[in-house]
N, C-alpha and C positions, 0 to 999 in steps of 0.2 A: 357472604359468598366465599366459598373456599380457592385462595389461588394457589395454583400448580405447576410446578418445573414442569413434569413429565417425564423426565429422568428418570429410568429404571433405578431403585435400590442396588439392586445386584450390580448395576454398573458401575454405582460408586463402589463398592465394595470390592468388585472386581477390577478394575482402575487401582485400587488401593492398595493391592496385595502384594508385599514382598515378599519374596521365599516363603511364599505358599502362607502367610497368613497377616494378620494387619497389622500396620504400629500402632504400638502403646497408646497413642493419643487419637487414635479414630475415631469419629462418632460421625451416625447418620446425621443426613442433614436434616434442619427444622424445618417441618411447613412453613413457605412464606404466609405471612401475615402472624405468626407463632414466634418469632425470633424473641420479641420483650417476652415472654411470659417465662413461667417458673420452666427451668432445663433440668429435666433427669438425663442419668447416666445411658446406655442403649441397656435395652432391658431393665431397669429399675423399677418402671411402673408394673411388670407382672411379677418381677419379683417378690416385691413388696405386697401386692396383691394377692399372692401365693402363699406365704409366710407369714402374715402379718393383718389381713384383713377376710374377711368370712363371703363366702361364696357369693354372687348375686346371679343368680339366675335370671337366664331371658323373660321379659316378662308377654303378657299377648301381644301388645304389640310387633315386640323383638322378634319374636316366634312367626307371627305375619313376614316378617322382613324377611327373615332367614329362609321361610319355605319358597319365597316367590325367588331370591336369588340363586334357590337351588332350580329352581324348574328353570330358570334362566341358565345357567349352567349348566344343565341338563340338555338344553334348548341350543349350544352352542353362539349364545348370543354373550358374548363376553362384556362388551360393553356394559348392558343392564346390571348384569350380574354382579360386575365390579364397583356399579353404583348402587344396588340394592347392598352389598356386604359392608360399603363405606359407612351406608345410614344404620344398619344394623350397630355398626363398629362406634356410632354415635351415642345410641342407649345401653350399649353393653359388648364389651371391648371382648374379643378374639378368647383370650386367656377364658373368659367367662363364660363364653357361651359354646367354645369348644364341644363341651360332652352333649350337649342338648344337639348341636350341628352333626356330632354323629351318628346318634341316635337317630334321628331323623333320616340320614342317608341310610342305617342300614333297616331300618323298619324300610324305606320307600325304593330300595335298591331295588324292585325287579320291574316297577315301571320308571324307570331315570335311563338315560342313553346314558353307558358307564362313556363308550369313548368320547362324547361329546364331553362328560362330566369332566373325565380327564382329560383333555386336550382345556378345557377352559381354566382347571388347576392349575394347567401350567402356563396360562398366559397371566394368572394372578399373581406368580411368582417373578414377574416382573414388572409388576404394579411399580407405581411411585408413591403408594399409599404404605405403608408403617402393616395397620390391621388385614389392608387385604391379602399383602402378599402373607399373612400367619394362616388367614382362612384358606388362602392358598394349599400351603401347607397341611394343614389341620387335614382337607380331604383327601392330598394325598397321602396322607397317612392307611386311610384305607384302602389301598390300593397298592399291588409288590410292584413297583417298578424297576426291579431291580435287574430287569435285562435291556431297559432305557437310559445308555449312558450319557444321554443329553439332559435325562432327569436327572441323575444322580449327582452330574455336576453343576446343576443350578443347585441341589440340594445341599451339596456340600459347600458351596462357595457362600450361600447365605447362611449357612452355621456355622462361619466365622466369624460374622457380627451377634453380639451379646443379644444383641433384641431377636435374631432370628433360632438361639440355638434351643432353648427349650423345645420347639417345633421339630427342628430337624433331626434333633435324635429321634424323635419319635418315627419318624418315618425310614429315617436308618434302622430302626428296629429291625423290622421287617424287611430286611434284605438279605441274601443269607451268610455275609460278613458283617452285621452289621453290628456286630460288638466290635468288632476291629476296626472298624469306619468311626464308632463313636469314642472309640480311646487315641484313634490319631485326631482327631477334632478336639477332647480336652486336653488334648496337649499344648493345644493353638489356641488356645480363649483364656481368658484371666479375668471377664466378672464375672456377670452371672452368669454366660455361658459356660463358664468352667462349671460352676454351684449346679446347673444343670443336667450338666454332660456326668459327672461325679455318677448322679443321683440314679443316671440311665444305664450307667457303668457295672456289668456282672465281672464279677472275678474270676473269670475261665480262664486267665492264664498266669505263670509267673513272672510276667513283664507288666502283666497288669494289675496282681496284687505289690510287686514292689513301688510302682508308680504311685497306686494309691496310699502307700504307707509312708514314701521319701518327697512326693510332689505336689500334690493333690492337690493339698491344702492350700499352697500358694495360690488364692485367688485375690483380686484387687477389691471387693467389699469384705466380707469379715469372714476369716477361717471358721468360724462359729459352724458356718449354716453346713458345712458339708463335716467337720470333727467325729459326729457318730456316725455316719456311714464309711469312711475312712476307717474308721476303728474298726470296725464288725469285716467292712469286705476285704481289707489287708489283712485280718487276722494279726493285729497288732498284738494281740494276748500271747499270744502262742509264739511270737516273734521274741516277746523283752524276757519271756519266761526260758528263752533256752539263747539263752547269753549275745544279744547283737553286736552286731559290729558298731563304729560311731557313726555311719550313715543310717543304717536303720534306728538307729537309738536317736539320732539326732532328726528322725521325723517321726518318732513316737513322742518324743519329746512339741513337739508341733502338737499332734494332734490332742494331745495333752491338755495343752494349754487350750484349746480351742475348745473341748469339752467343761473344762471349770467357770469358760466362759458363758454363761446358760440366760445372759440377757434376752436374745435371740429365739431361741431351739431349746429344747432341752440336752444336756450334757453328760454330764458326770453324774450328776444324780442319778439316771438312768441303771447305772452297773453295779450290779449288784456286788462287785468285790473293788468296789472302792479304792478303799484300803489297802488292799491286798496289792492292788496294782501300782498304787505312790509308793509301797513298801518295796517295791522289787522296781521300782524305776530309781530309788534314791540309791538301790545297793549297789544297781548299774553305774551311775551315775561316779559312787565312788571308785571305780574302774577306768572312768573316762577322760580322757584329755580335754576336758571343758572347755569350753567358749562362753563368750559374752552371754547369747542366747540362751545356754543351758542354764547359768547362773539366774537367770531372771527368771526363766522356769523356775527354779528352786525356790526364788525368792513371792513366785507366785503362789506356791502350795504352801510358803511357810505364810504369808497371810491371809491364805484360806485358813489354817487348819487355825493360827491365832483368833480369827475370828467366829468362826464355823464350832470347836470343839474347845481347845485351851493352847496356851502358849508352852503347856507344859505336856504336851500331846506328846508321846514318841514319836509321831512323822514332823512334827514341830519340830523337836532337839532334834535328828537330822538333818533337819534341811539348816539349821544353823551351824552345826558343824562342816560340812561342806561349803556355807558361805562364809565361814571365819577360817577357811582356809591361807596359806599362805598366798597359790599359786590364784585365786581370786583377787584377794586383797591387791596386790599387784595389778592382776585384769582392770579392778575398777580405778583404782589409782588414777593408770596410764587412760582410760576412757576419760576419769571428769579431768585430767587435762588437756583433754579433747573437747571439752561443754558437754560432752557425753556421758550417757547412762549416768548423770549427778544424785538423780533422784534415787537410784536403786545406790552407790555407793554411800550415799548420808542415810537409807534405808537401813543398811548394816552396820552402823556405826563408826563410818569412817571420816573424818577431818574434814570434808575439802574445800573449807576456806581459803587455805593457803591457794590454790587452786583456780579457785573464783575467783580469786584475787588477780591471780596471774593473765586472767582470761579478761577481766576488766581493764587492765591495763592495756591488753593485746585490742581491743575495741569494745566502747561501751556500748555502741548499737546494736552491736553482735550480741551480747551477753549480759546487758541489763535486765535480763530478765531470771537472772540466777543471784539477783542482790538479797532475795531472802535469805540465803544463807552468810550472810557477812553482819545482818544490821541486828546481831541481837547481843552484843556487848559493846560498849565504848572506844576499843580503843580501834576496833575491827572500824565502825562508824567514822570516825574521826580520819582515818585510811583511806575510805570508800570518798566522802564526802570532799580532800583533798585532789583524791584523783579525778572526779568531776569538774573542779575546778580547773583543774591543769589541761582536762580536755573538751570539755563542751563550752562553747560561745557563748556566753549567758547573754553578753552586749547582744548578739546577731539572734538568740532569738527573742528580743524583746522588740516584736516587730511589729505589735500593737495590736487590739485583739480583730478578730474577724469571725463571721458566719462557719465556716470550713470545720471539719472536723476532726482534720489531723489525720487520715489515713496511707496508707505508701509511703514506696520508700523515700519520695521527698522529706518527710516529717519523721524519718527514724532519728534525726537528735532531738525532737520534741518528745517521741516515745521514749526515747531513751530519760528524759526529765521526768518522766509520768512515774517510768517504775519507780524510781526515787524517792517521788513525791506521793507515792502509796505508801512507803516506809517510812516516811518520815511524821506519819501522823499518828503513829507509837512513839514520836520519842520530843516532845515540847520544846520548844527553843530552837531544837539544832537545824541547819542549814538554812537559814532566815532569807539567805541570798537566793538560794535556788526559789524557796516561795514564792519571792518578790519577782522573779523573771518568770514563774508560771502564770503570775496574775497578766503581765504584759506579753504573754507568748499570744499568739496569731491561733491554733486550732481552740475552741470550745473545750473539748478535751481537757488539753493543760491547764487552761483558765480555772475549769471545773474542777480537779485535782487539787490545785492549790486552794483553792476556798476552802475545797474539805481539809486540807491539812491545819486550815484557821481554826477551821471551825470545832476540827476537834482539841484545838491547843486551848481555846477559850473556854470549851465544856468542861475540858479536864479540869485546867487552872482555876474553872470556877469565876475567872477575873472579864470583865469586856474587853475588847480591841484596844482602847482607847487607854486603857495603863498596862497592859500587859504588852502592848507591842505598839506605841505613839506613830513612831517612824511610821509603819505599818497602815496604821487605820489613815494616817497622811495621802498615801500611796495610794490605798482604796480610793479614800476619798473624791483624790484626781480622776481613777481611772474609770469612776461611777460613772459620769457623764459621757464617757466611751462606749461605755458596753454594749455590744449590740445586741445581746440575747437576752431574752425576757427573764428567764427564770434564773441566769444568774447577776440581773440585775436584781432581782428579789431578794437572794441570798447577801448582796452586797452588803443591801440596805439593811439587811438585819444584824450582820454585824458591825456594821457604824451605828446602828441605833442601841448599841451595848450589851446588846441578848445573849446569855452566858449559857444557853440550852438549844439544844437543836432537835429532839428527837422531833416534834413537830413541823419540822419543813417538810415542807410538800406546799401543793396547790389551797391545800383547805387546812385552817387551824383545826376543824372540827373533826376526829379520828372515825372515820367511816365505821360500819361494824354489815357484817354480814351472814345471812340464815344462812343453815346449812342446805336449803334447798336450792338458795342462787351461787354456794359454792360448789353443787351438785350440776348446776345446768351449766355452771362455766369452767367445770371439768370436763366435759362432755364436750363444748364448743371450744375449747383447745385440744382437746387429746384425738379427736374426731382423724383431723386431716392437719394440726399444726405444727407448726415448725421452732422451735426454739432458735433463736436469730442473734439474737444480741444479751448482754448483761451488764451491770455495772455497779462499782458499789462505793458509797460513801459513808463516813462514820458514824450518820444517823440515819441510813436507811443500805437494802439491797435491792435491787433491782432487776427482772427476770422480764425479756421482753419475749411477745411471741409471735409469729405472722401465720395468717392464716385462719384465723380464729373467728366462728361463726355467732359472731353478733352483729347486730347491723349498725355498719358507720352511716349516719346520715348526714356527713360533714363534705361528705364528695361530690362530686357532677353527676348529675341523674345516670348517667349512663357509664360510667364508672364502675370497675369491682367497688362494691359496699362492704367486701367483709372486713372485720377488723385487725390491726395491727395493737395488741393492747401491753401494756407493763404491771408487773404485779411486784408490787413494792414491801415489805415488810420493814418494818421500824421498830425503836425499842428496844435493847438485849440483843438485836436482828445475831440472826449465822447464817453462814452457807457453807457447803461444802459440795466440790463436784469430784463425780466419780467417774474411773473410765477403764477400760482393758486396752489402750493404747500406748505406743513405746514414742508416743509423743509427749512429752512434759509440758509440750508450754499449749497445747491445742486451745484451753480456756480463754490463755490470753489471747490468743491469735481470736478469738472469735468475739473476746470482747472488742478489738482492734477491728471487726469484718472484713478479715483477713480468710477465713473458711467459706466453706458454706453451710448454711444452718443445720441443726440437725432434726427430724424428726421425730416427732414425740407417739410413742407407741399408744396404739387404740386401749383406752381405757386404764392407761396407765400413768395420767397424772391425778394425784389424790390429793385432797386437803383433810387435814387433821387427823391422819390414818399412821400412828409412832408405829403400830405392826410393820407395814406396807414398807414405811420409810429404811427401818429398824434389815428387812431382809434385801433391802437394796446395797445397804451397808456391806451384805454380807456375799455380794454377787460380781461386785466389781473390785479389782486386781491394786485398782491405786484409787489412792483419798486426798483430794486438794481442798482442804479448811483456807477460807479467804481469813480468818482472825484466828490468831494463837490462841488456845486453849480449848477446840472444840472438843466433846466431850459426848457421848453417845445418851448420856443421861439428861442433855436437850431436846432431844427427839419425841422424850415422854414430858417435860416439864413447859416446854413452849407453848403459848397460849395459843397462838397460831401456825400450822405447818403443811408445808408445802413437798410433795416428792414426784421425782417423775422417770420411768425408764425412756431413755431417747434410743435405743439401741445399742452400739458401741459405750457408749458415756449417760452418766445420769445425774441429776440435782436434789439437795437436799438442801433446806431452805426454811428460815422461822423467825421468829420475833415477837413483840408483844401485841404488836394491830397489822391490820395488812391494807392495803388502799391497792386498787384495781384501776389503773389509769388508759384513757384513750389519747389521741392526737387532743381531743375537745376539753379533756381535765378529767376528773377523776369521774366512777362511772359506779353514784349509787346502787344499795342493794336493790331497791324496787327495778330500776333500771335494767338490770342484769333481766329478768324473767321478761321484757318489755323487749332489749334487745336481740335477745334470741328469738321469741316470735316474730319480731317483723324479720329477723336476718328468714327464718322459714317462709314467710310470704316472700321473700325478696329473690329466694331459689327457685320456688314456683314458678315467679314470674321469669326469671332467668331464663329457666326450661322453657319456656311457654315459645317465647322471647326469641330462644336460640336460633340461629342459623338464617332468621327475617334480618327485616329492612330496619324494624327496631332494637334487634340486640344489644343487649350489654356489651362491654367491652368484657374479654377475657377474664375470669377470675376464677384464679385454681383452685380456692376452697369449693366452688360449684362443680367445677368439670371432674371432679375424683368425688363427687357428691351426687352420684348418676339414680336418678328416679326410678322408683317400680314401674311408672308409666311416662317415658317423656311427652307424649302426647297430649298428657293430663295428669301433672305430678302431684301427688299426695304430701303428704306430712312424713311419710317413710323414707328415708334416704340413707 
């Protein structure tokens, strides 16, 4: 049973609005009884839907639904009609069945009451319902109201909100300002309503090719999706070719970027003078009083072109020449003594230990996460490891272990011992003390960190616990009988029992192995609708966990989401490397931390054993974070096992010698894999069947973005 505020949309929105458009942080509110379940941004779901997933058409039942809400509509009975669009909106959401819904009205338009039809339009557009007030919209789009200025400002006041503005340009269309209505509207949105608005946006004038050339872009999901329409309707070519000023150059430079970014969309590929155009943006560029931003630009086409063509490309040696500038070298300086732009200043080969250094001392909760650049010589190490001591509590945090798992900013000096104790399992021996207080720290986490740092000091050395580090295996010892987590009581015990090798840890001594048909079906049931969530990695294994993933857990209460949360483990030689067009450096850790929110993994774009697939992801994304020194592109074809995935903004690469596929329940044989997907299919069925009774399942969003060709009687098609 669905429960209802009853609160108009447009009132919260209208409620909402400062100086004519909404804060930064507005979103509709969630259907009650929807608050726990997975939260997109407003408009995310047709976004995504739009760009990113393949049409679904109304199927007959939908089509029943749709026709009887029109004749109800038609009928002047709003009530029915709002309920007949909400069940429609159940089997197949607004976004989708749009073209069919008008089709239908204008094939049926000359027996439908137009004023009834619209007068019911606009009572939809003050639904409390998400989908109805779109179908709202959707029919008034057929219709000029544009000498209804009580329509035109529900019209407008709901294309403030991201979820409504795809809709309401379209109905501004057809007014007869209604280019000018839809470019003061993208001025006022910033996600997808912007991404939108952009796309509805003709360049009839020069207020609104300069906007789309200096602003545009700035949208709060990714400049990507809107870069070639920016380019084409600002005339961006014809702007850099006859000398811009630094505003215009400095949103050619935006757009720029947003087109090399072709995770998403297609980009740069697309123009056919390339080249032509990096060449006359670099000559620009040498003209300009640069900023931070333009310099990362630079630094972005110089590892396209290194990667893409050669390092000794002539748009290559330009873009290094302008970054081995004086008046750079200074910009990045003065940034990484900021903890800024680090990553692009040691890009270019600049120092900034000294730096990090400075910044560690200044707080190590703040900035331990830039210790990679300090720990790869002795005396830097010896520096680092002294100042830990001078400033973190080791007594206060040896506060005995617990369940918890270290997250927030309570436990930023525990995070702050993690990063440390990642580096420290490159170098044997050194900081024995920090060890010893991650085995007695309080998060799982830390406890977990430090083992690995054992674990790898015992494989290296080749020696057991037990002469290589006495004290040590002492400490263990004690704190065995503590432990409260299963599996790193396991690991305890394998290093007091003297075991000088780890690549097999895991749940089972015995190395899974898997056909390529159930790494086929368990591509499909993560990349479908799944989420990339978490990661984690230790010296004998990496870790890649995913939510959403259509296998069926049968570990749950009957009426529970069943679909799976799984981890995909790779051992052995293991690598990872993650990639991203983000001006966030530390994103990966914040998300091993679940400090983010997941990211979604693009339809059909996680592969196993595909070095091609893997090899041009290499070549798509802006920056490369290798979790172990020496990654090497020559793994990619030599790995026995491999893993790659585009998530959108960011992507993962990922290998080793075996892989093991793990659930909440333990590891989840090959046979198993072809067993869990078909019943996860029976389990959707019944979902569908299921929905909206007295028996329903509880929520679960791998089914609800998993909408049947027939809800009524769902098939095996989804």
């Amino acid at each position: 049973m669905e429960n209802r505020n009853k609160k108009a949309l447009y009132s919260y929105i209208a409620e909402a609005l400062v100086d004519g458009a909404l804060p930064e942080d507005f979103s509709l509110p969630q259907p009650e009884g929807d608050e726990g379940g997975l939260m997109f941004a407003d408009g995310a779901m047709d976004g995504i839907s739009i760009y990113h997933m393949s049409p679904k058409e109304p199927d007959e039942n939908a089509k029943g639904l749709m026709e009887q809400a029109v004749q109800a509509a038609a009928a002047g009975d709003v009530a029915k009609a709002e309920e007949l669009f909400y069940a429609l909106s159940e089997s197949c959401s607004a976004v989708n069945a749009a073209g069919s819904l008008q089709s239908y009205l204008i094939a049926h338009r000359a027996e439908l009451n137009d004023e009834e039809l619209y007068d019911t339009a606009l009572q939809l557009l003050l639904s409390d319902r998400r989908e109805c007030v779109k179908f709202g919209l959707i029919i008034m789009e057929l219709f000029n109201c544009d000498r209804d200025e009580s329509a035109k400002k529900l019209v407008r006041t709901l294309g403030l909100s991201d979820e409504f503005t795809l809709y309401a340009v379209r109905v501004m269309g057809r007014w007869k300002n209604g280019n000018e209505e839809i470019f003061s509207l993208a001025k006022k949105v910033h996600g997808w309503g912007r991404i939108h608005a952009v796309e509805a946006l003709r360049p009839s004038s020069s207020a609104i090719k300069k906007w789309l050339l200096t602003e545009a872009m700035g949208n709060d999901v990714l400049s990507a999706y809107s870069a070639l329409s920016c380019w084409e309707k600002s005339d961006a070519e014809f702007v850099l070719k006859n000398h811009p000023d630094y505003e215009q150059f400095a949103g050619i430079r935006n757009i720029i970027r947003g087109l090399m970014d072709e995770g998403p969309v297609p980009g740069f590929s697309t123009l056919e003078n390339g080249d032509e155009i990096i060449n006359i943006f670099l000559d620009e560029a040498e003209k300009m009083p640069l900023e931070m931003g333009d310099y990362r630009a630079v630094y972005e086409i110089l590892t396209y072109y290194n990667e893409n063509r050669s390092p000794k490309h002539p748009l290559a040696l330009k873009c290094k020449k302008l970054l081995h500038t004086y008046r750079c070298t200074c910009m990045l300086i003065d940034a990484a003594k900021e903890g800024k732009d680090v990553d692009l200043a040691a890009g270019v080969g600049i120092n900034v230990k000294p730096y990090v250094m400075e910044l560690l001392k200044r707080s190590l909760e703040d900035y331990s996460h830039l210790l990679r650049y300090l720990m790869d010589d002795e005396e830097s190490r010896r520096e680092v490891l002294e100042l830990y001591r001078q400033q973190l509590p080791l007594e206060e945090l040896k506060a005995g272990p617990a369940l918890e798992m270290g997250l927030g900013q309570e436990y930023r000096r525990e995070q702050a011992l993690e990063y440390l104790l990642q580096e420290l399992r490159m170098h044997p021996l050194e900081g024995q003390d920090f060890v010893s207080a991650g085995l007695q720290a309080a998060p799982v986490r830390t406890r977990s960190g430090a083992l690995y740092v054992l674990e790898h000091w015992v494989s290296g050395e080749k020696q057991p616990l037990s002469s290589l580090l006495p004290d040590l295996q002492d400490r263990l010892s004690g704190l065995l009988a503590l432990e409260p987590h299963a599996e790193l009581q396991e690991r305890i015990k394998k290093l007091l029992s003297g075991s000088v090798s780890f690549e097999d840890v895991g749940p089972e001594e015995k190395k899974p192995e898997y056909s390529v048909d159930s790494l086929n079906i368990l591509s499909d049931a993560i990349s479908d609708v799944g989420l990339w969530q978490w990661w984690y990695t230790g010296d004998e294994m990496v870790q890649l966990e995913f939510g959403g993933v259509q296998l069926y857990d049968g570990s749950k209460p009957e009426k529970a989401p069943h679909s799976s949360t799984i981890a995909l483990r790779f051992y052995g030689n293991w690598f990872a490397v993650f990639l991203d067009d983000l001006d966030d450096d530390s994103w990966y850790v914040k998300l091993s931390k679940d400090e983010i929110e997941p990211f979604p993994v693009q339809y059909g774009n996680l592969r196993f054993d595909e070095p091609a697939f893997a090899s041009q992801l290499m070549k798509e994304y802006r920056h490369r974070n290798p979790l172990k020194p020496g990654f090497d592109e020559s793994l990619l074809s030599s790995a026995k096992h491999l893993l790659a995935a585009n998530c959108g903004d960011v992507a993962f690469i990922a290998g080793g010698d075996w892989l093991e596929v793990v659930s909440h329940a333990g590891v989840i044989a090959d046979d198993d894999i072809e067993t869990a997907s078909r019943k996860w299919g029976e389990y959707w069925r019944d979902y569908w069947f299921k929905r909206g009774s007295s028996d329903a399942y509880e929520q679960d969003y791998a089914c609800e973005v998993t909408i049947p060709i027939d809800s009524g009687n769902p098939q095996d098609q989804y």
